[in-house]
N, C-alpha and C positions, 0 to 999 in steps of 0.2 A: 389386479385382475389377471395380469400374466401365471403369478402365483399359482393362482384359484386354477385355472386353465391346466396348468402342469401336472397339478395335484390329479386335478377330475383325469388326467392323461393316464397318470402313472395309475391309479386304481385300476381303468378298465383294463391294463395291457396286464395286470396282474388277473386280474377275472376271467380272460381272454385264454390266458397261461393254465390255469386249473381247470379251468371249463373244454379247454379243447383236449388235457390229457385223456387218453385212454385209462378207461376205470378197472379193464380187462388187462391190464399189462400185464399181470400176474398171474394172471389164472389160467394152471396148464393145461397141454395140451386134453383133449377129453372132457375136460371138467367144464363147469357152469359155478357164476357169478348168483349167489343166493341175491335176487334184487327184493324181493318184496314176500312174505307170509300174513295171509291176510285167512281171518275164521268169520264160516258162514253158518246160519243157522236156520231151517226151516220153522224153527218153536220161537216165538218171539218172548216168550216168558223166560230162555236161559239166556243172559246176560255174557256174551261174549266176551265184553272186558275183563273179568274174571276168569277168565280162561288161558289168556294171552301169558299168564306163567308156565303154562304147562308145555308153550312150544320150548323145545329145548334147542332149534338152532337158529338164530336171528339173523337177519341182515346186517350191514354194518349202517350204523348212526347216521342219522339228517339232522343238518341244526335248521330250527326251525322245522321237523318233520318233512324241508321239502330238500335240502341239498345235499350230498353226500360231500363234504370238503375234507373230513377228514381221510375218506379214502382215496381222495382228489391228490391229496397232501401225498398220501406214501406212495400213491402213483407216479408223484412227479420225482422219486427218488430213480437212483440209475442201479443198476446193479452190483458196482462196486462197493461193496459194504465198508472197503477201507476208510473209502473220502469221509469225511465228517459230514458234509452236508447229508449225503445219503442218510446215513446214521441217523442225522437229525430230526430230515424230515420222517424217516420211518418210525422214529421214537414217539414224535407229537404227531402222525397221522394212524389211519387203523389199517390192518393187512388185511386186505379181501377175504371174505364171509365164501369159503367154496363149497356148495353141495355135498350132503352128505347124506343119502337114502337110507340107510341106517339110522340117523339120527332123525328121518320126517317115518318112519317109521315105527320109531319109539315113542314120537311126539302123536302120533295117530293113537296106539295102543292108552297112553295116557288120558287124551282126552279121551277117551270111552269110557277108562276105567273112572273119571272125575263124572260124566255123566251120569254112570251106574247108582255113584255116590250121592248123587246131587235126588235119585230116585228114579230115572229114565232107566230101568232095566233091561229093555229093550233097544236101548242105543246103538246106531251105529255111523262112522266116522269117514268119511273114504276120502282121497285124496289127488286132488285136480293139478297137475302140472304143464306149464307153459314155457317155452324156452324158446329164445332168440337169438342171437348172438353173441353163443356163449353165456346169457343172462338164465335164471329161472325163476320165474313166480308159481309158488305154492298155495294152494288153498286146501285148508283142511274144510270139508263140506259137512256139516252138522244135523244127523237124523235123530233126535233123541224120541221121538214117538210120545207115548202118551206116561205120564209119571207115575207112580205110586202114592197113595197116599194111606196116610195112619189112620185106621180107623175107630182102634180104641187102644189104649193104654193103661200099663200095669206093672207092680211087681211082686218080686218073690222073695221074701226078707224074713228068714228065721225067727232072727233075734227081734221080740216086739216093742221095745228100749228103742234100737236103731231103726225101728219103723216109724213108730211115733214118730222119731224126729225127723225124718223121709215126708211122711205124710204132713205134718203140720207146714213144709215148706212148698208143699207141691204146686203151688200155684206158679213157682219162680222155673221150673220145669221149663228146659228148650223141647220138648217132647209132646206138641199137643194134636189132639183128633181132628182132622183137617189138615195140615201142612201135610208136604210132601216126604217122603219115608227118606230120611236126609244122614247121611251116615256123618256131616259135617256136624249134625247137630247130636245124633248121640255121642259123638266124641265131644261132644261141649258138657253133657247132660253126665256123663261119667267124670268129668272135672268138677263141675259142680255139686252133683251130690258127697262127690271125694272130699272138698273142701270144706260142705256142711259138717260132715261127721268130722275132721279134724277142727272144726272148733267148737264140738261139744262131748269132746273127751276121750276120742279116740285117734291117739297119735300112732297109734303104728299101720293108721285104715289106709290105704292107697287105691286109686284108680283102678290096677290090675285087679281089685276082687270087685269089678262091676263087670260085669255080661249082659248082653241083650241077645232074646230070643224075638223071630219075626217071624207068624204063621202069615202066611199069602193067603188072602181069602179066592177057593177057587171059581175060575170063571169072571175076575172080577180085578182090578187093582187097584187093591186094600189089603193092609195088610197089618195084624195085633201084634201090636210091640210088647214084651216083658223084661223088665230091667231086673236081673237076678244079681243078689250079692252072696258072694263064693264065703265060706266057711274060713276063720282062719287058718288050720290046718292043711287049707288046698294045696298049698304049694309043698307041704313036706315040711313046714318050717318048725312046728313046734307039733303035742299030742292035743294041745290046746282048742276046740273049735269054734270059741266063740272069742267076737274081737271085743278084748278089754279097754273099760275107759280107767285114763290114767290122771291122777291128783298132783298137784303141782305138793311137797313137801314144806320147801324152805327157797330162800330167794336170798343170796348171799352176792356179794361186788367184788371184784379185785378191781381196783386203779393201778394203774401208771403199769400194766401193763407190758413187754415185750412179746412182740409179734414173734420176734428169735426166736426165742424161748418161753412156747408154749407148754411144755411141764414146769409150771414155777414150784417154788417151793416155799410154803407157807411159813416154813422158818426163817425165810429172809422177809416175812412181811408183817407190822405193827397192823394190830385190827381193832375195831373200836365197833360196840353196838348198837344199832337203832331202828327201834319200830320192828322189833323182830329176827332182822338182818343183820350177819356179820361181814362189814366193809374193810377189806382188808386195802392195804398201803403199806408205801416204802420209807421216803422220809419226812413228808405233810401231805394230809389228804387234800388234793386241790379241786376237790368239789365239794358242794358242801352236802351231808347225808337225806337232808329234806330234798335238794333237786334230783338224786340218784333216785327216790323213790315219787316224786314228782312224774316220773319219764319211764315210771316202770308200770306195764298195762294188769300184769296179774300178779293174783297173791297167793300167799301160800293159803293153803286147802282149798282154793278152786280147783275146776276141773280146767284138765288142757286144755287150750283155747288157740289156734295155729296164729287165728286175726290178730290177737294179743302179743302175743311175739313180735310179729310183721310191726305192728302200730311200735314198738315198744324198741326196734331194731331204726322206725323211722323217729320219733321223737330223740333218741342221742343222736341220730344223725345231724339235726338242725343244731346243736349244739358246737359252738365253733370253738370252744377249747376241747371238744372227743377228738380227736384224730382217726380214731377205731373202734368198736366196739364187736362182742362177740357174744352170743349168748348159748353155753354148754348144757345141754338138757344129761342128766346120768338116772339112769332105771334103779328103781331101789324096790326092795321085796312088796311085796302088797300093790303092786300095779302104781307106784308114787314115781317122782320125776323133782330130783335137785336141783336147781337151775345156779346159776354162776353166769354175772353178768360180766364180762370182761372189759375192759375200758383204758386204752393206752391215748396219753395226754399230748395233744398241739402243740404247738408252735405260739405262746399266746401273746407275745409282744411283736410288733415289728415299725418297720421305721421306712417311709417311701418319701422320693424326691420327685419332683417335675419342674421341668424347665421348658420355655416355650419361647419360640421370635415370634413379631410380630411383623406386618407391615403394611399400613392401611394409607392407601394415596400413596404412597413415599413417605409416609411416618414411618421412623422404626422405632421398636419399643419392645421389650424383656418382661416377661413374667414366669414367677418361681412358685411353688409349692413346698412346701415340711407338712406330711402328715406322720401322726403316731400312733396305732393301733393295739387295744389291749383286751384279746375275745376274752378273758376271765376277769374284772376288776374289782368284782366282788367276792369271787369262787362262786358263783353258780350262772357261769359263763355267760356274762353281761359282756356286750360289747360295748367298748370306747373309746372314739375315736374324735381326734381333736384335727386338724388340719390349717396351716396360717398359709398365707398366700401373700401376693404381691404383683404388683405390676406398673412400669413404668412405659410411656412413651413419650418422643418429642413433638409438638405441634407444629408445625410451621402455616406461614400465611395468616395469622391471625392480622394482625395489624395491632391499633391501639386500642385501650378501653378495657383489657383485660388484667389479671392478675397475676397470671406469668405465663409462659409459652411450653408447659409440659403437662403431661397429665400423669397422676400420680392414683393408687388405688391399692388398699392392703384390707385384710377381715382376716376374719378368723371361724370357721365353723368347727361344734362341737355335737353330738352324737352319741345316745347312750340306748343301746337297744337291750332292752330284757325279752329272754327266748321265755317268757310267760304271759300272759292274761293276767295284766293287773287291774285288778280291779274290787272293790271291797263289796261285802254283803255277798260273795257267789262264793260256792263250795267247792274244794279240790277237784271232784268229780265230774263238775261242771266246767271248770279253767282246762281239765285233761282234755276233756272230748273235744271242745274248742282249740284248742293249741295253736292258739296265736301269738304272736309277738307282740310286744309295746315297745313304743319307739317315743324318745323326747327330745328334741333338738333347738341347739340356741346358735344363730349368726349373727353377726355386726361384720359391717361392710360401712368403710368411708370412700370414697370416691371425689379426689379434688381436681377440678376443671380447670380449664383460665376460664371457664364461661361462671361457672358457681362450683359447689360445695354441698356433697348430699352424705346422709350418711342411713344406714338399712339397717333394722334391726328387728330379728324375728323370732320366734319363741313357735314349739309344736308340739303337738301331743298325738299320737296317732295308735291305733292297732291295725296289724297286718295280720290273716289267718288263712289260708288253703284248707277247701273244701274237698277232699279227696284229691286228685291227681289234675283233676279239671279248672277247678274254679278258685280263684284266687279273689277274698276282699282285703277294703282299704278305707277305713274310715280315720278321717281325720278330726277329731273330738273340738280341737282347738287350734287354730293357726292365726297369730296374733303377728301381723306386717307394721312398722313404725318406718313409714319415711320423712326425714328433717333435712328440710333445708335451709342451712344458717346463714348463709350468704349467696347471694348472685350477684354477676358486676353490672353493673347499670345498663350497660350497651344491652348487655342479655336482656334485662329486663325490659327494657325500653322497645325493643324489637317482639316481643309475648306481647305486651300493651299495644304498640302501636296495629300491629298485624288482628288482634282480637282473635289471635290463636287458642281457642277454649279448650280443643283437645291439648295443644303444645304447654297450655298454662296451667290444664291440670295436673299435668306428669310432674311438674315442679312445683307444688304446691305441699306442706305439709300433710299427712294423712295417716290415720288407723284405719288398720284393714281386716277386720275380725271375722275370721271365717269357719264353716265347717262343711264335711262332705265326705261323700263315700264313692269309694268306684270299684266295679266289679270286673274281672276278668274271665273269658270263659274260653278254654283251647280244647277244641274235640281231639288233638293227641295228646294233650297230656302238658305239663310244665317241665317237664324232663326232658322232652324230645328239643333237641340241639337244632335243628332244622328242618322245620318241615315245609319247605317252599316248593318241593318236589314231591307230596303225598299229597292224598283228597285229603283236605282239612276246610275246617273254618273256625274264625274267631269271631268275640263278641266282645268288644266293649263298653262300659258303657258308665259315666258318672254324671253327679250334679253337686254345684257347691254353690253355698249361701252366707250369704256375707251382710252383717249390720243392721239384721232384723230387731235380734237381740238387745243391741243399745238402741234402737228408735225406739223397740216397745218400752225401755227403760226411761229415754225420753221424755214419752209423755206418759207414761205414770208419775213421773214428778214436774210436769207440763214443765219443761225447760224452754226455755226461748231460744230462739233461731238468732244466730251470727253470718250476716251478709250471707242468711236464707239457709242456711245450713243448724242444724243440730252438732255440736262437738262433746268430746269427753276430754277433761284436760285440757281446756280451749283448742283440741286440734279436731278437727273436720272428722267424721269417722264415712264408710264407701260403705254401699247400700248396693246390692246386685244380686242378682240370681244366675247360676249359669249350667250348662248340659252339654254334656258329650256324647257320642253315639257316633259309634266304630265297628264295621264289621271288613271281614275278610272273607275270602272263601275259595282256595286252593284246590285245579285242576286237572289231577295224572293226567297226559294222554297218554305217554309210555314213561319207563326206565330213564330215559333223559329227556324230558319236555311235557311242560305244564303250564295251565293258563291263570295268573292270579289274578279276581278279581277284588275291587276296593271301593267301599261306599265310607264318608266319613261326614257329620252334621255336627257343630257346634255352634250352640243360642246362647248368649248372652247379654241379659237385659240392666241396665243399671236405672234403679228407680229413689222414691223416696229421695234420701240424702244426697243421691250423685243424679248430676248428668249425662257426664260422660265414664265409661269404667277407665276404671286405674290402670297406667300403662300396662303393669305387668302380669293385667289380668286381659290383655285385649290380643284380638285373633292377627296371624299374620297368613300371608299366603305364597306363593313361589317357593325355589330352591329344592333340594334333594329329597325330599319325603312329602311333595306337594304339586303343583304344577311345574314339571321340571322346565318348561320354555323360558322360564325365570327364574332369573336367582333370590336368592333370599329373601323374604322383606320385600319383593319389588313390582308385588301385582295389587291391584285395587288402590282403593273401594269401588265396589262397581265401575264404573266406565270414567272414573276418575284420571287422570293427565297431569303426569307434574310435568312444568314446563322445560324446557331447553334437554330433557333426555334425562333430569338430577333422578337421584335417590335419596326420599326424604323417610326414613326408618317411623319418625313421629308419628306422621300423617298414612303412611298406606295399615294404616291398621283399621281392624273395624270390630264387631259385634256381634257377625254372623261367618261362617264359615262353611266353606261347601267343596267337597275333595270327591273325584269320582276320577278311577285308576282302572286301566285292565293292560297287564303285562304280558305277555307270552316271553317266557324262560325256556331257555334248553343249554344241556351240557355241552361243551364243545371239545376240550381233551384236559386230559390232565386236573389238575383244580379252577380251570377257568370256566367258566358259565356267561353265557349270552344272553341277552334281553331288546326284547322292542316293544316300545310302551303307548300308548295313548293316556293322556290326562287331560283331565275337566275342574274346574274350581275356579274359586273367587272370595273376596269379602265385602262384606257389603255395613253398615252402617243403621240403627234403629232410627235416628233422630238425622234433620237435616243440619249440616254443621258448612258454617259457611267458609273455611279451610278446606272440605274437602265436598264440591261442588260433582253430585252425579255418583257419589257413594252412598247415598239412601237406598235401601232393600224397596223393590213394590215388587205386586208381582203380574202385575199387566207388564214390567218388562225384565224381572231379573232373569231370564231363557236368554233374551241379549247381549247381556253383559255375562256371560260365562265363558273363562277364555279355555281353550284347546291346543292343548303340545303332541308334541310324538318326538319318538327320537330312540336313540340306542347306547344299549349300554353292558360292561364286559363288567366281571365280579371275580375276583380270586374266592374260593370259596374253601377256606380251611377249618369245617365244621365247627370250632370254639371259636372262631370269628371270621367276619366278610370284609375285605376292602372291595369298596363301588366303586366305579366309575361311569356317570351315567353325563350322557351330551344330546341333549332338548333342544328342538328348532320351536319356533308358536306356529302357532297354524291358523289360531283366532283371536285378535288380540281387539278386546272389547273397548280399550283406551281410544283406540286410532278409527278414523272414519275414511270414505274412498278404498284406495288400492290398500292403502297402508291399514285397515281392517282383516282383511285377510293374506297373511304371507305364506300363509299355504301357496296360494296361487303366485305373489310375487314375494316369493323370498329374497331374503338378505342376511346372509351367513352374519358377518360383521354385527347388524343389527337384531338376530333373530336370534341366535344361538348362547344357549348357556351352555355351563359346563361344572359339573358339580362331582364332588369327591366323600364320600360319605362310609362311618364303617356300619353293616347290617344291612340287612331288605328293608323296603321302605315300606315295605307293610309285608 
């Protein structure tokens, strides 16, 4: 208690310390403290947050939007810049934001000019300033009047080849009659008809030969847009004046490649023919010439195609023996186009180790890792990858009745991914446009206890494919789980029996687990983007997998008899369920450093027919670092469930239903560190009443009650290819406990209340 006391001491005389510096130390004599630029708008249709880039000089950072600490921080430096602390804190705090009329000047002129753009032709900007000691707040004041709007469109196109193809797309047109006369959109509308014509034969077309003409209709604001395309000759560049479509010739490969040495010389390279193409090499081709033209979009005597390239630049990309690839387009007479796919070769073996302590209660215990990785094992760069593992610990406190005092655990997983669509009866053209991966995998895992002896063994067939940049699927065709267990020591057994632990006896019972399932991914920025926990985004998740339908219908087509009520295959028991996920996300800005993430998360799992209870390792858990952070792992539910004396029984808190509701407020705070303060909601809850876990059945006359509530705080190094978390959860509602001890919101107990979790990545 004295501790706790000291602690709570030492924080406030530190808050007491920042909070009382002067934020003005710095700022000289004359000048003013930029506190706050805030943009007003009499037009409720212009969208101010959109705007907020165009100020060009900002205040300095709030975390949390409400505290200035960082410039708290370099205020409390001294002015000797020798001392180090100085140094330091000026390093990790921000130097005062000081007025600069020039720069809300240039920020006024701006927003008018984005109004103009926006169609407010009549815009005008002025500029409201406040100052106090030493401080100023600015507001830019926003008159944008009444818009313009398009009220018919057209264009003016020579050549009737490149109209056609203008016309037949017009519908996809950011340019329509009604919107506003938006100069953001014919800068979109001149990108996209530029990109039409470069993928339908016209490589040398560019943006520059689009124009737009705008008569104002007078008395009125309306105004006829004409999208004119400029002659080739306009620029001076050739006598030529119409723009040629150019023919793809011939489609030839160099492998093994040097980046160095980009004029290679064909006399140092062995070539060999196929399908047309000459694949040149050095001393073995290590691809083989079907995948090269597998992964190549266009052929020779089509027309230029820019998509085709792009698509053709991204299929060797997925390729994990390319290291590089480069594709040389050369002008040849008659308006033709030689292409030369370049191709410089990986790294495609390699060899990784892992080592790990352990230490659970005061067990300590070692486990190791040997993986092997081989991205070409066929040459048409299959990956494969084999991995053995291990792990040992010592038990203590068992007592008697076991079979020895350590636990022991080895497997081995293996992994063969083919970067194609396999699959019979479909046609090249048909695998290309799809460009998915197949994936097939085999584990065994033994695991020996002093309690018993299990061993895992799983087999999988899957394809993986990306939908453009967005949408990622995952179907799992086949997922065949075998758990045996060949022995258990009596005590063990005896304690399942006596207790009538149905969920604890099914975990250790023989079982097939034959499953299938798909799940979709869906990221409004894209699967490239590295982090977007700081941009408006949102995600969707969402799968369902189905398990044991297949051999029940198999079942009774040959009406099989049931063994102590169950249907088996191979006299072992096979697990019957159905189950669904459903994940969304949905990301924030309020500015440059601070954003609010919210998280909905639903998982149903029902096990029917054959099972009654689902299979351990298909059942829902709740608490720890990407769940209810007030808890640790494994340590919430089922519903308003109590294991006694404070234990953690990993078995038992599991359930069938799952329910995650998260909303985070993030902000930057200096350097790579980022801050968070979160609220979390969830639980699990149970289909069937199971008399181990008494008050974990789902209803819904009271599952509102049983949802427990954390808050808490938590700092993140954030160095874009990865995150280390550190997130620390009090509960606030903990559906277990009844009286005082239901809400520790009101009486907390640090000791009793607080998790503390370590975790790499955002948690959604």
């Amino acid at each position: 208690m004295y501790r706790k006391s000291l602690l709570n001491c030492l924080m406030l005389l530190v808050l007491m310390a920042v909070a009382s510096c002067s934020t003005t130390k710095y700022v000289p004599e004359g000048g003013y403290l930029l506190d706050r630029t805030v943009i007003r708008t009499d037009n409720k249709e212009v969208k101010v947050q959109e705007l907020n880039s165009y100020i060009r000089q900002k205040p300095n950072t709030r975390w949390f939007s409400l505290f200035k600490v960082p410039l708290a921080t370099y205020s409390l430096s001294g002015s000797d810049t020798t001392r180090w602390i100085n140094r330091v804190l000026r390093r990790i705090g921000d130097a005062p934001v000081i007025y600069d009329a020039g720069e809300t000047e240039k920020t006024r002129l701006e927003l008018e000019k984005a109004l103009n753009n926006l169609g407010y032709m009549q815009a005008s900007v002025s500029v409201d300033e406040r100052r106090k000691n030493k401080k100023i707040a600015v507001t830019y004041n926003l008159s944008p009047g009444k818009a313009y709007k398009i009220r018919n469109t057209g264009w003016n196109i020579a050549d009737k080849d490149m109209e056609s193809i203008v016309a037949a797309d017009s519908l996809s047109s950011y340019i329509k009659p009604g919107d506003n006369f938006n100069v953001n959109m014919l800068n979109l509308e001149r990108q996209r008809v530029s990109s039409l014509l470069n993928n339908n034969g016209y490589y040398k077309f560019n943006k520059d030969f689009i124009t737009f003409t705008a008569d104002t209709v007078k008395g009125g604001y309306y105004a006829d847009v004409c999208m004119n395309v400029l002659p080739y000759n306009y620029y001076g560049n050739s006598q030529d004046s119409i723009h040629r479509k150019y023919r793809v010739n011939k489609v030839d490969y160099v492998t093994d490649f040097d980046q160095l040495d980009p004029d290679f010389d064909y006399g140092n390279y062995s070539s060999v023919l196929y399908g047309g193409s000459r694949i040149f090499y050095k001393d073995k081709l290590f691809l083989r010439p079907r995948l090269l033209k597998d992964n190549t979009f266009f052929e020779e005597g089509e027309l230029y195609d820019a998509s085709k390239i792009q698509n053709t630049y991204s299929a060797f990309g997925r390729l994990g023996a390319v290291k590089y690839s480069n594709i040389r387009l050369v002008e040849t007479e008659d308006y033709g186009l030689d292409a030369y796919v370049t191709l410089a070769k990986s790294k495609d073996k390699s060899v990784s180790v892992e080592l790990e302590g352990t230490n659970s209660a005061g067990d300590f215990g070692a486990a190791a890792a040997l993986a092997f990785s081989h991205r070409n094992a066929f040459r048409s760069s299959e990956n494969f990858t084999i991995r053995l593992r291990g792990a040992y610990e010592a038990i203590s406190g068992l007592g008697e009745g076991f079979m020895n005092d350590n636990y022991t655990e080895y497997g081995v997983e293996t992994s063969l991914n083919f970067p194609r669509f396999i699959m019979p009866f479909l046609s090249s053209d048909v695998k290309k446009k799809i460009r998915a991966t197949s994936e097939v995998g085999l584990d065994f895992t033994k695991q020996l206890r002093p309690e018993f002896e299990r061993t895992l063994f799983s087999i999988s067939w899957r394809y993986l494919w990306n939908y453009g940049s967005k949408f990622r699927h995952k179907i799992d065709v086949l997922d065949i789980n075998y758990v045996y267990v060949p022995w258990m020591s009596e005590r063990f057994e005896q304690q399942l029996v006596s207790n009538k632990y149905s969920v604890l006896r099914y975990s250790y019972e023989n079982i097939f687990i034959v499953s299938a399932g798909y799940n979709l991914v869906y990221n409004s920025m894209g699967h490239n983007m590295m982090n977007t926990s700081m941009n408006d985004s949102y995600a969707i998740r969402f799968g369902v997998e189905s398990a044991g339908n297949l051999l029940n219908g198999i079942s009774h087509i040959f009406r099989q008899q049931k063994s102590d009520g169950k249907y088996s295959i191979f006299k072992i028991p096979y697990a019957q369920y159905v189950k669904g996920d459903f994940d969304v996300v949905k990301n924030i800005k309020i500015d440059d450093r601070n954003s609010i993430s919210l998280h909905a998360g639903l998982g149903v799992a029902y096990p029917f027919g054959n099972s009654e209870v689902l299979p351990f390792e298909k059942r829902y858990f709740s608490g720890g670092a990407n769940s209810v952070r007030g808890w640790s792992v494994r340590t919430l539910g089922p519903g308003s469930m109590k294991i006694d004396d404070g234990r953690v029984d990993f078995m038992l808190q599991s359930g069938d239903i799952k329910l995650d509701l998260n909303v985070e407020y993030r902000t930057h705070l200096f350097w790579k560190i980022h801050g968070a303060a979160f609220i979390d909601a969830g639980n699990i809850w149970t289909f069937r009443d199971y008399s181990e876990q008494p008050g974990g059945r789902f209803a819904f006359n009271r599952f509102y009650k049983e949802i427990a509530v954390a808050y808490g705080l938590g700092i993140r190094f954030d160095f874009n290819f990865f995150v280390l978390r550190f997130d620390g959860g009090m509960k606030a509602v903990n559906p277990a406990e009844t009286g005082r001890g239901r809400f520790p919101l009101i009486h907390p107990d640090f000791s009793r209340d607080f998790a503390f979790h370590f975790a790499v990545g955002y948690p959604f």
